[in-house]
PASEBA-1860 file (N, C-alpha, C; in nm, 3 decimals):
! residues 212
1> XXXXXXXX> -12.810/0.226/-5.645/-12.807/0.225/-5.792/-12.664/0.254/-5.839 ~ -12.652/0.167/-5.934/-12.482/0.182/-6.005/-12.484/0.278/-6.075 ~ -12.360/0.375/-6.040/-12.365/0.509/-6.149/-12.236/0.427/-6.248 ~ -12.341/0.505/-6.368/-12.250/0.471/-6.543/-12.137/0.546/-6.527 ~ -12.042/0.435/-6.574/-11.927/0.469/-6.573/-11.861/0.540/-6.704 ~ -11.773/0.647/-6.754/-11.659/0.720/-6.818/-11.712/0.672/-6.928 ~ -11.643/0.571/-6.946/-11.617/0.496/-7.021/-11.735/0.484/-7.136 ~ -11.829/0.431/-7.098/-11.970/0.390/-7.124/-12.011/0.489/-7.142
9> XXXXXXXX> -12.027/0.593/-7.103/-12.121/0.694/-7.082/-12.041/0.762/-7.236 ~ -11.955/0.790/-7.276/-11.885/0.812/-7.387/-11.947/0.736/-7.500 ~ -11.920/0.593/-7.472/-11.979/0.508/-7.603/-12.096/0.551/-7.634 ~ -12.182/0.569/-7.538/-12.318/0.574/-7.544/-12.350/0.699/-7.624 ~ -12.262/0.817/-7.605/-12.266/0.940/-7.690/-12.224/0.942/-7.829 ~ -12.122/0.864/-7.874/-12.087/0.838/-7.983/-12.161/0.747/-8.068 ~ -12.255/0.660/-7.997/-12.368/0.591/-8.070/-12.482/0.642/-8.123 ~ -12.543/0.795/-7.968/-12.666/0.876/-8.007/-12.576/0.947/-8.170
17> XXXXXXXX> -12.478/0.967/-8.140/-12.418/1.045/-8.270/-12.428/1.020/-8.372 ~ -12.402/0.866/-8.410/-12.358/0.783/-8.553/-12.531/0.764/-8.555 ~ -12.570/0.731/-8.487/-12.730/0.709/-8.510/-12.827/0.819/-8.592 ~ -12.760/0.989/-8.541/-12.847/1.099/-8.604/-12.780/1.176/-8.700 ~ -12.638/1.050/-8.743/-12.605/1.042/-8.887/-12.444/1.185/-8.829 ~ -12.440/1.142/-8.729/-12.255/1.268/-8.661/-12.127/1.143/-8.694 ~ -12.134/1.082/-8.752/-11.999/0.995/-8.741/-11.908/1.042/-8.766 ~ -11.880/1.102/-8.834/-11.740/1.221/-8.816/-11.731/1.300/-8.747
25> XXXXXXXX> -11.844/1.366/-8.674/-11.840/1.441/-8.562/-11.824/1.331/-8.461 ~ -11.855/1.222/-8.402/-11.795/1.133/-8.277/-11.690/1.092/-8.289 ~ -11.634/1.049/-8.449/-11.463/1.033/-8.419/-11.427/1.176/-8.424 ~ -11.424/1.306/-8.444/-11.385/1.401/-8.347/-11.418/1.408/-8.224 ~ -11.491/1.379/-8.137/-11.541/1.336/-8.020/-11.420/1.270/-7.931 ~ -11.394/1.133/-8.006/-11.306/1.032/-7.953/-11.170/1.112/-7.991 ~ -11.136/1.166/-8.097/-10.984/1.266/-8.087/-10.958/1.351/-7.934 ~ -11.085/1.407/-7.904/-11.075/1.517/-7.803/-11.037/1.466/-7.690
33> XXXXXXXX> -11.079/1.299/-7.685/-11.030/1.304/-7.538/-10.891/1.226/-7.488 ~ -10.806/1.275/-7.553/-10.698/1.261/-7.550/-10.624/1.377/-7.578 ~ -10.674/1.517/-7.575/-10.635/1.630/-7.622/-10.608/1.706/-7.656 ~ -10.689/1.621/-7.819/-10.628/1.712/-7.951/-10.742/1.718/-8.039 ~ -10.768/1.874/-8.074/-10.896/1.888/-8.118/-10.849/1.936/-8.232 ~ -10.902/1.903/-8.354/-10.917/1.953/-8.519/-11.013/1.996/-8.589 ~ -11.089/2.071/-8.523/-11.240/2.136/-8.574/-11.307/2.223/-8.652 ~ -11.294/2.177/-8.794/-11.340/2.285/-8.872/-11.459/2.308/-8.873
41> XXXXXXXX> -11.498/2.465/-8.850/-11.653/2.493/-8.852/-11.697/2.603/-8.955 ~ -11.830/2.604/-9.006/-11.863/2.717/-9.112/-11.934/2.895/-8.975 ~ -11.919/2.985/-9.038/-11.996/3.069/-9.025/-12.090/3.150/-9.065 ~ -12.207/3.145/-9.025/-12.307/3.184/-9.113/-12.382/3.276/-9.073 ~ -12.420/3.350/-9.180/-12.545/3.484/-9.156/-12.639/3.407/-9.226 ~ -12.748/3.414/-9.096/-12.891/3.416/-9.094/-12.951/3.508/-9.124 ~ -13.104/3.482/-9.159/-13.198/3.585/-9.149/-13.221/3.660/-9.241 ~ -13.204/3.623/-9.361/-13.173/3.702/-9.515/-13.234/3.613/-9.627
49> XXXXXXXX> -13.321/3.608/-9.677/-13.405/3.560/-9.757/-13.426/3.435/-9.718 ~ -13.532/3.399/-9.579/-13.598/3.340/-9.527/-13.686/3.234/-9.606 ~ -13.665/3.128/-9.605/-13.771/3.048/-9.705/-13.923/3.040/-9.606 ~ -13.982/2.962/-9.698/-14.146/2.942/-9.608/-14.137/2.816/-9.529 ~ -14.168/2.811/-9.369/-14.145/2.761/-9.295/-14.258/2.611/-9.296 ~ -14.243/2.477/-9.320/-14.346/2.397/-9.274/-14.436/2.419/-9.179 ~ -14.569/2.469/-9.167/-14.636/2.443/-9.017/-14.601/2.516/-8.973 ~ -14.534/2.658/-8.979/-14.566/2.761/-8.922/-14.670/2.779/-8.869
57> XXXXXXXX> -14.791/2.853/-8.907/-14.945/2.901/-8.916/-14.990/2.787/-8.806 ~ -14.977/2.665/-8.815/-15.014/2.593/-8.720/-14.935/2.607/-8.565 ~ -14.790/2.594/-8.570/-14.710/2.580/-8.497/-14.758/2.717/-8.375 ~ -14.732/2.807/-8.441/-14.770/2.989/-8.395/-14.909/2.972/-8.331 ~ -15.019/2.891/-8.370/-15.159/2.899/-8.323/-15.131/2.820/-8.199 ~ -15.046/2.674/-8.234/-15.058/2.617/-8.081/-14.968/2.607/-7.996 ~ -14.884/2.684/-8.023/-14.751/2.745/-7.927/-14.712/2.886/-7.916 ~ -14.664/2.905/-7.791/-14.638/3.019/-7.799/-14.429/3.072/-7.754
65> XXXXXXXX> -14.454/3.188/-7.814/-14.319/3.208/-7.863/-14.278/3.367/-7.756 ~ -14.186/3.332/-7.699/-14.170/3.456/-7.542/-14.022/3.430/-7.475 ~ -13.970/3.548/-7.422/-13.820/3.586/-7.403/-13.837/3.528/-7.224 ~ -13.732/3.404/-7.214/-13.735/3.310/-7.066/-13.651/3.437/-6.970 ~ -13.713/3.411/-6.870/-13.715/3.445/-6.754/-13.631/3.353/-6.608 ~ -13.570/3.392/-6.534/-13.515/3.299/-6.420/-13.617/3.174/-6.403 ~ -13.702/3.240/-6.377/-13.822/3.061/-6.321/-13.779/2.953/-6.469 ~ -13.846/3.030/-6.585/-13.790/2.936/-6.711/-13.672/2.873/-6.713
73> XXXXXXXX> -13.562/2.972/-6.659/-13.438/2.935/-6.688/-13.386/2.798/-6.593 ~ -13.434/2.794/-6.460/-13.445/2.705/-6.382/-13.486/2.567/-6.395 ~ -13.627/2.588/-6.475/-13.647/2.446/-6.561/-13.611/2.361/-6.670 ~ -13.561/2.508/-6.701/-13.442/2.439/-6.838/-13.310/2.370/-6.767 ~ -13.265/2.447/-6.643/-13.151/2.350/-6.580/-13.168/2.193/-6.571 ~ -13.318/2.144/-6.540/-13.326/1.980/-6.517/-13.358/1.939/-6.606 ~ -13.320/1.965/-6.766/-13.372/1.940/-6.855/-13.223/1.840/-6.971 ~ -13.138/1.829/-6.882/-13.003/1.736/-6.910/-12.998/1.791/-7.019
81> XXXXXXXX> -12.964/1.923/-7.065/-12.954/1.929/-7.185/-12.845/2.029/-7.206 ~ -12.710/1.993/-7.141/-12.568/2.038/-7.139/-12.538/2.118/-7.052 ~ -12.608/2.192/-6.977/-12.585/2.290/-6.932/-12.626/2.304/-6.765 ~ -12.599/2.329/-6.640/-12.654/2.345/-6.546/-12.733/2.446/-6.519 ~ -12.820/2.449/-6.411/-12.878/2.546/-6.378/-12.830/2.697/-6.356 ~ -12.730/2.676/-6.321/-12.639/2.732/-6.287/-12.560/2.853/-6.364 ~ -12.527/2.766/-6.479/-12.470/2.814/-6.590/-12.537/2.868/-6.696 ~ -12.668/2.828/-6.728/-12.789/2.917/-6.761/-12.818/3.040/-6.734
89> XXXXXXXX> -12.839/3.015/-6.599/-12.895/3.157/-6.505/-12.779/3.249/-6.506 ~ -12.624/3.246/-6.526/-12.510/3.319/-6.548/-12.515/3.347/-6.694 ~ -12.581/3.268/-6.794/-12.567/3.350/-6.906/-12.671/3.442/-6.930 ~ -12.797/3.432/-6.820/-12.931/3.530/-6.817/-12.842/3.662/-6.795 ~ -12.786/3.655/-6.684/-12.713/3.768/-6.599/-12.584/3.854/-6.715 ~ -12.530/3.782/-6.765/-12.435/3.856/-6.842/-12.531/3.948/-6.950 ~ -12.658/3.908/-6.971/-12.667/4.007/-7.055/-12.729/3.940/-7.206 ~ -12.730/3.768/-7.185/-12.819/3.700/-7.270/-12.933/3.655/-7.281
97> XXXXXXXX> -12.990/3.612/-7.351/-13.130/3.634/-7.392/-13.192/3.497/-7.466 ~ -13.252/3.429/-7.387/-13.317/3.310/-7.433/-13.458/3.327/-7.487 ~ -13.497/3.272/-7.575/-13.580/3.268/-7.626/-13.677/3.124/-7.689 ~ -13.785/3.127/-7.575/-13.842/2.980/-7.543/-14.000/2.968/-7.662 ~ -14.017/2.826/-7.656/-14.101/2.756/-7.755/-14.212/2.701/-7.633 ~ -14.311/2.747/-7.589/-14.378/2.701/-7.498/-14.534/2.646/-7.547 ~ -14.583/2.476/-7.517/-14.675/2.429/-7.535/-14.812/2.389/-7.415 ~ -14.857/2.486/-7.399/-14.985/2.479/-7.276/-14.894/2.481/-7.170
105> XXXXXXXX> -14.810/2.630/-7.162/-14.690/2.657/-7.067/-14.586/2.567/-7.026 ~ -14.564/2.486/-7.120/-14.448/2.385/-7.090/-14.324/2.425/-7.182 ~ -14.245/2.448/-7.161/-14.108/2.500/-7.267/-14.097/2.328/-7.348 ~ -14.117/2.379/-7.487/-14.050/2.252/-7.594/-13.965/2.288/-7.638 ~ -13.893/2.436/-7.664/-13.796/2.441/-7.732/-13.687/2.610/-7.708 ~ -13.582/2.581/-7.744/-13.519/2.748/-7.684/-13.384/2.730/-7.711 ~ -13.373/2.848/-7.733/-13.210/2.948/-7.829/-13.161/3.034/-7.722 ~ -13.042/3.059/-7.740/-12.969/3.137/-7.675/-12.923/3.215/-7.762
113> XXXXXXXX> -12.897/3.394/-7.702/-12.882/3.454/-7.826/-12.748/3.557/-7.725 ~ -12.627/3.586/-7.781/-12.589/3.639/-7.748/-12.524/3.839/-7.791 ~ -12.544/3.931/-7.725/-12.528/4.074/-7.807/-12.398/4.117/-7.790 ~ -12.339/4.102/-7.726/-12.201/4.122/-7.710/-12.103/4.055/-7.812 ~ -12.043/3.909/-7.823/-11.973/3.880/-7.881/-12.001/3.763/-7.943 ~ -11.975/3.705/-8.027/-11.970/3.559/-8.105/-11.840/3.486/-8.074 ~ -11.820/3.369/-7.988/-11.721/3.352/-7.916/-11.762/3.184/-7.936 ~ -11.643/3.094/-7.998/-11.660/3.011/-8.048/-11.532/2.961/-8.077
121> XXXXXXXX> -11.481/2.843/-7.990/-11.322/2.779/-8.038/-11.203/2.883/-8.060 ~ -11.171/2.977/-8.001/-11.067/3.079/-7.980/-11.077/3.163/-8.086 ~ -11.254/3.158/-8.178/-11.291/3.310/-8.259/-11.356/3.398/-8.163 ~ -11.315/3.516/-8.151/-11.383/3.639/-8.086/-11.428/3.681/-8.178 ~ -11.548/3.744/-8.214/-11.608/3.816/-8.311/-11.686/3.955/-8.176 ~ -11.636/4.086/-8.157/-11.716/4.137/-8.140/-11.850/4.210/-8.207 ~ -11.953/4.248/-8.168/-12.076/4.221/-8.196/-12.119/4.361/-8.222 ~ -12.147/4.449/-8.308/-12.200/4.593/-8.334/-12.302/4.624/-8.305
129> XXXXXXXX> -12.400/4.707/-8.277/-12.499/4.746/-8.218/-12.642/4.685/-8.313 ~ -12.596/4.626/-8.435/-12.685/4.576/-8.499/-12.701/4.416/-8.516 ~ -12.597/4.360/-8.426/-12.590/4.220/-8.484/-12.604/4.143/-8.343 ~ -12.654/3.991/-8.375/-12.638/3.937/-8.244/-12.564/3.797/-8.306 ~ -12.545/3.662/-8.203/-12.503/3.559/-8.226/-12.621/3.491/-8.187 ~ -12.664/3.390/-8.306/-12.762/3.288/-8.212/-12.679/3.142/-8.212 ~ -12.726/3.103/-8.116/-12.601/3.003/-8.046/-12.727/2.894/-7.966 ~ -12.652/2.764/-7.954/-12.716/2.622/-7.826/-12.926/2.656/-7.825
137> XXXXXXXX> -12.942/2.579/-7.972/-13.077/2.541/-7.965/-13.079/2.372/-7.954 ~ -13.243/2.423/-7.814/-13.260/2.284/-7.763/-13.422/2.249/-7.776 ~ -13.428/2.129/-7.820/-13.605/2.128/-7.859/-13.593/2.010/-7.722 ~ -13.700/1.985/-7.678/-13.697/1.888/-7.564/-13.757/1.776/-7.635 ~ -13.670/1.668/-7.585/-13.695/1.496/-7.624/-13.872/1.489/-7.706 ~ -13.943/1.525/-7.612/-14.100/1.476/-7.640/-14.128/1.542/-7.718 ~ -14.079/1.649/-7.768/-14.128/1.736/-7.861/-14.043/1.721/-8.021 ~ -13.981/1.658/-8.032/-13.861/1.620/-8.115/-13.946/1.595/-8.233
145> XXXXXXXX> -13.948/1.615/-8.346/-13.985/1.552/-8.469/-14.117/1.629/-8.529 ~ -14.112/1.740/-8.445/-14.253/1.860/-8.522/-14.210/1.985/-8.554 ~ -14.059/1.951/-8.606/-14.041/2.074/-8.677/-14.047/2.219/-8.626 ~ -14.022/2.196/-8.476/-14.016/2.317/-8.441/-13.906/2.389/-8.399 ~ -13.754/2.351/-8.458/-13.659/2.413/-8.435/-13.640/2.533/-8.554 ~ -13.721/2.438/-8.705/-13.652/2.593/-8.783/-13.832/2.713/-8.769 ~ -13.893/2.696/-8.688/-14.016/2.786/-8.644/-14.017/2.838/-8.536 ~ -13.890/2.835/-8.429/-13.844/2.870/-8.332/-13.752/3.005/-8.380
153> XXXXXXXX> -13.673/2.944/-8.461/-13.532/2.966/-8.563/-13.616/3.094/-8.627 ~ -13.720/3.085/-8.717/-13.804/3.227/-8.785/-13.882/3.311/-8.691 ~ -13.919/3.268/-8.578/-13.991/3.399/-8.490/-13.843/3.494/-8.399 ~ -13.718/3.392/-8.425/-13.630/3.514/-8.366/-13.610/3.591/-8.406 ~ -13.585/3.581/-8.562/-13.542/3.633/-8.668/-13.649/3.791/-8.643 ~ -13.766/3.760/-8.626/-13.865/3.855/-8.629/-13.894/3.920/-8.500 ~ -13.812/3.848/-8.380/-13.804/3.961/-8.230/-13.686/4.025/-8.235 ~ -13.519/3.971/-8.296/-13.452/4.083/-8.310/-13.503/4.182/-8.431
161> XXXXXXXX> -13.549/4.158/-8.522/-13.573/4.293/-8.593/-13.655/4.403/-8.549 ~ -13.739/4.365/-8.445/-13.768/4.414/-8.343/-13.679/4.509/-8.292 ~ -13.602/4.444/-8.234/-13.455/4.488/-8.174/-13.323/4.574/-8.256 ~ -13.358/4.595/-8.359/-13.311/4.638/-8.450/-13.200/4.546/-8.459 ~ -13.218/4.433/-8.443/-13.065/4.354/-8.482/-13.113/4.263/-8.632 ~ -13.032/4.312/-8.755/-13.017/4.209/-8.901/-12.967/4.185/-8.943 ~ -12.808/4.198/-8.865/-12.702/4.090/-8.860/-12.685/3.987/-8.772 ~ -12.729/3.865/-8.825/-12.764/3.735/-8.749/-12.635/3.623/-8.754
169> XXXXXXXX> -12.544/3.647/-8.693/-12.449/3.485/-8.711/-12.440/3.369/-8.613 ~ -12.414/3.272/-8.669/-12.416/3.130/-8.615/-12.298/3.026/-8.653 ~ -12.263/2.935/-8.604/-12.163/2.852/-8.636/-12.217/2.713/-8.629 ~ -12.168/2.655/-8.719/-12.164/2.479/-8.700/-12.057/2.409/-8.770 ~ -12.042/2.316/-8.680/-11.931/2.228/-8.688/-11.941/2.155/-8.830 ~ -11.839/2.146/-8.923/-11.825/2.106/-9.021/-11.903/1.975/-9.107 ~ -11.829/1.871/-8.994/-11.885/1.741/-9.025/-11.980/1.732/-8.917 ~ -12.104/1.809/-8.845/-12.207/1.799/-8.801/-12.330/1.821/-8.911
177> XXXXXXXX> -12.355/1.694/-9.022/-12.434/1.702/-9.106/-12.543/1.780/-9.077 ~ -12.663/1.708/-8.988/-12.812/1.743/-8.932/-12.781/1.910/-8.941 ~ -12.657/1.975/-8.876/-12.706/2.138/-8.833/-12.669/2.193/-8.964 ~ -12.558/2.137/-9.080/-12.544/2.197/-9.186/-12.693/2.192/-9.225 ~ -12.770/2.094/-9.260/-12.925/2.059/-9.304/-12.993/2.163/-9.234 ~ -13.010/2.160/-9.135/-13.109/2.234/-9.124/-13.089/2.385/-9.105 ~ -12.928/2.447/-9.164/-12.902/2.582/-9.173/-12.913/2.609/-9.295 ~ -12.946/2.521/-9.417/-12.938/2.572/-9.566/-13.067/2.557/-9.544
185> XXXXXXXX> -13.207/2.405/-9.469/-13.307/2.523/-9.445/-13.377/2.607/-9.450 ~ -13.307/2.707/-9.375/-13.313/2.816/-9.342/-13.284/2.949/-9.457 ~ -13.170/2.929/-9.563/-13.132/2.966/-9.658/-13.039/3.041/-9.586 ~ -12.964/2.970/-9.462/-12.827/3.091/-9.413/-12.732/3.087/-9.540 ~ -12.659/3.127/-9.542/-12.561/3.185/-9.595/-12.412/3.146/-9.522 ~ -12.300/3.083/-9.566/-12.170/3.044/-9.547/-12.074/3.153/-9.602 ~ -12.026/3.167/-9.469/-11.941/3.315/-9.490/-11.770/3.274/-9.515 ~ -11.751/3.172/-9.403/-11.600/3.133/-9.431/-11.622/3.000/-9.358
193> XXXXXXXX> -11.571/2.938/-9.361/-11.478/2.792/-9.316/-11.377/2.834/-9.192 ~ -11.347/2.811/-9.065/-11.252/2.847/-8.987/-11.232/2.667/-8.941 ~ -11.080/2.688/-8.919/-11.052/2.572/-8.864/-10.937/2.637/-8.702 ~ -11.050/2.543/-8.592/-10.974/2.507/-8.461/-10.863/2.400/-8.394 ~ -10.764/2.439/-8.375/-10.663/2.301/-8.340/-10.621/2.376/-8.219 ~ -10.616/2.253/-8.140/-10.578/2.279/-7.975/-10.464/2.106/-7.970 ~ -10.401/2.159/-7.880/-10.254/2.019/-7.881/-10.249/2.017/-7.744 ~ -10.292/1.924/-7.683/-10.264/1.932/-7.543/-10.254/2.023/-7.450
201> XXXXXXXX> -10.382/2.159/-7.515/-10.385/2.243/-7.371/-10.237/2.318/-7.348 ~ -10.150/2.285/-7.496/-9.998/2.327/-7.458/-10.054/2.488/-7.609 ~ -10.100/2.423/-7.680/-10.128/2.503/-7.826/-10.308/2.543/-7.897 ~ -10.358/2.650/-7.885/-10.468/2.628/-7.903/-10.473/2.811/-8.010 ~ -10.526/2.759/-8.156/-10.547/2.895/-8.250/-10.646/2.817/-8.370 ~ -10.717/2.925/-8.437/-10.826/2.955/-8.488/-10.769/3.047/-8.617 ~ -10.820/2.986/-8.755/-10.818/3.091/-8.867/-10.871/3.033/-8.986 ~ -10.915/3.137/-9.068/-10.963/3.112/-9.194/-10.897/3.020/-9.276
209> XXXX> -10.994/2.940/-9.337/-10.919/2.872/-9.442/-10.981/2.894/-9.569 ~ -11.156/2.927/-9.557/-11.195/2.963/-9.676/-11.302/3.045/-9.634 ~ -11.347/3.199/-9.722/-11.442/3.235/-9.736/-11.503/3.260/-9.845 ~ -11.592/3.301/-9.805/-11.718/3.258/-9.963/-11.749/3.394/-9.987
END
């Protein structure tokens, strides 16, 4: 079997992109690989006047909502969904905390949450004993289109408070329409605007340009 080549395998990403409406996010895409990145992203606190979720009440009855484990984490590795097995199971170990969407024990969906730091395009944000970062949510292909990322998105909200954590932040990429959509949503909140520029791996800094 012929393996897809560079080349192709690129186009093909910049098409899933323009298709789920990223076209300014894939021509940043196509900037990067030549090695110069211009990435303005928002930051946002979650978790603060929560709207009412579609299909919650349903969602909660026929799924269940639980903190992944190595075996989980393992199946999420063959699940092509950026990340290796590998590299998963190293962010279990540092001290992060996934949190899976499971349908008649099959994972449909899962967040990564990190307590230590918010670390994002050369922003360090360390993390206070009350706050976490939620970061890389993935709903799986078959499960796509039932609304269960922002009902994933509200039962975390309600295991860190648990945790005593109710400072919730997150980032998304500027011109990544879909995640702006589905973070207002949510009713997050836009804290500042930061913009990332990297120049050939020779120059790479991070700073405010606007906060709200």
């Amino acid at each position: 079997m012929s393996q897809e080549k560079p080349v192709e395998s690129l186009l093909k990403k910049i098409q899933t992109k323009i298709r789920y409406g990223l076209t300014l996010d894939s021509i940043s895409s196509v900037i990067q690989k030549i090695g110069v990145e211009f990435i303005p992203f928002y930051l946002f606190l979650e978790g603060i006047n929560v709207p009412e979720i579609t299909g919650l009440k349903r969602i909660t009855s026929e799924y269940s909502f639980e903190l992944l484990g190595p075996e989980d984490i393992k199946i999420i590795g063959t699940l092509d969904a950026g990340y290796s097995e590998e590299r998963f199971l190293a962010l279990l170990d540092a001290g992060e905390k996934c949190i899976g969407l499971k349908h008649n024990g099959e994972i449909a969906a899962f967040m990564w949450i990190n307590f230590k730091e918010l670390s994002y395009k050369s922003t360090i944000i360390h993390l206070k004993s009350n706050e976490a970062y939620l970061w890389y949510m993935y709903t799986v292909k078959s499960y796509r289109g039932k609304n269960l990322a922002p009902c994933l998105r509200f039962k975390s909200y309600e295991i860190l408070k648990e945790m005593d954590r109710d400072v919730l932040y997150s980032v998304s990429n500027y011109f990544n329409s879909p995640a702006i959509k589905f973070k207002q949503k949510l009713n997050a909140k836009k804290l500042k605007i930061i913009l990332f520029i990297k120049l050939f791996n020779i120059y790479s800094s991070s700073f405010t340009i606007r906060s709200y």
